[in-house]
N, C-alpha and C positions, 0 to 999 in steps of 0.2 A: 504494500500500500504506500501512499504518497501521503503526508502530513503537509498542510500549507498555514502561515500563518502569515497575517497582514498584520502592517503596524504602519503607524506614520498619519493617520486622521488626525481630525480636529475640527474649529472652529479656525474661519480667517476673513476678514472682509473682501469685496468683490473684488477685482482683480490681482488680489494676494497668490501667493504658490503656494505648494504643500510636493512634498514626494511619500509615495506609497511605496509600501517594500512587502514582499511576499516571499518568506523564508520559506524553502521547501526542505524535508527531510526524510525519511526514508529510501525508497525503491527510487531513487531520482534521475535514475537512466530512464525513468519513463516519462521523462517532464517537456517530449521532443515540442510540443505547442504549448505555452504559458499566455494566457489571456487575461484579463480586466474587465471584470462586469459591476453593473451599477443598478439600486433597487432605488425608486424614492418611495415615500409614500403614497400608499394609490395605487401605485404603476407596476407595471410585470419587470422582470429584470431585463434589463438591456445589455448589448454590446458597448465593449466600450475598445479595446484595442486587445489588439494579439501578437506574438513574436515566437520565432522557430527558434530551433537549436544555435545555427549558428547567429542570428541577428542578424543577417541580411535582409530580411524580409519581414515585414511590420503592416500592419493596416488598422484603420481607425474609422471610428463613427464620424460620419458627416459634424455630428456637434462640436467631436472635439479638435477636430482638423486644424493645426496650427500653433494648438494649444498644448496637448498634451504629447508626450514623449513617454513611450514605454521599450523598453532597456532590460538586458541579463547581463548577469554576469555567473555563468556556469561554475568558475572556480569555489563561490560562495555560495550555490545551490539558490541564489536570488532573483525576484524579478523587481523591476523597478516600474513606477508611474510618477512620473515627473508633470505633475498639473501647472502650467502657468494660465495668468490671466483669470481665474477664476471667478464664475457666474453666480449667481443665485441657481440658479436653474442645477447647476453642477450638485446641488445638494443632491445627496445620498448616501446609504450604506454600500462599498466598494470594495466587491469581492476579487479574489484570486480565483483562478481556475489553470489543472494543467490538463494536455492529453495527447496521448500517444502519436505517431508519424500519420496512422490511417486510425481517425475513432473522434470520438466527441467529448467534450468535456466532462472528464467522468470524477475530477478530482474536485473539491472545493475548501477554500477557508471559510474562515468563521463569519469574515467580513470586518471593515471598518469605517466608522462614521466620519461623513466629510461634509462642514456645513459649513454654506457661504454667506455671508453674511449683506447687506446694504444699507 
């Protein structure tokens, strides 16, 4: 199994930053796709960005395009979400997710609370 844990939430006024980090541990040969997902209240969970093995290759929600950066560093078994410019709208709890080369997101953390403020 795959353990993940987020840390790095908060509270921050509107276009404040914040970075999100997602310790993974155990079975962590299996972490080939680590993504970023986002709940608010009300709302189903959304995409929010994703990144392969090596880091070549990244993609992001329409929202966040511009904004946010999401980042590994395999030697640390971490993924990063570097939010700049930060919205009200960005408000949410902001999960980690990993998943194998062919499969879906089958891992999750706990989630971390990100509120922006105006």
């Amino acid at each position: 199994q795959v353990q993940l844990v987020e840390s790095g939430g908060g509270l921050v006024q509107a276009g404040g930053s914040l970075r999100l980090s997602c310790a993974a541990s155990g079975r962590t040969f299996r972490t080939y796709k680590m993504g970023w997902f986002r709940q608010a209240p009300g709302k189903e969970r959304e995409f929010v960005a994703h990144i392969i093995w090596s880091g070549g290759t990244t993609t992001y929600a329409d929202s966040v395009k511009g904004r946010f950066t999401i980042s590994r560093d395999n030697a640390k078994n971490t993924a990063y979400l570097q939010m700049n410019d930060l919205k009200p709208e960005d408000t949410a709890v902001y999960y980690c997710a990993t998943a194998e080369w062919i499969g879906v997101y089958n891992y999750w953390g706990q989630g971390t609370q990100v509120t922006v403020s105006s």
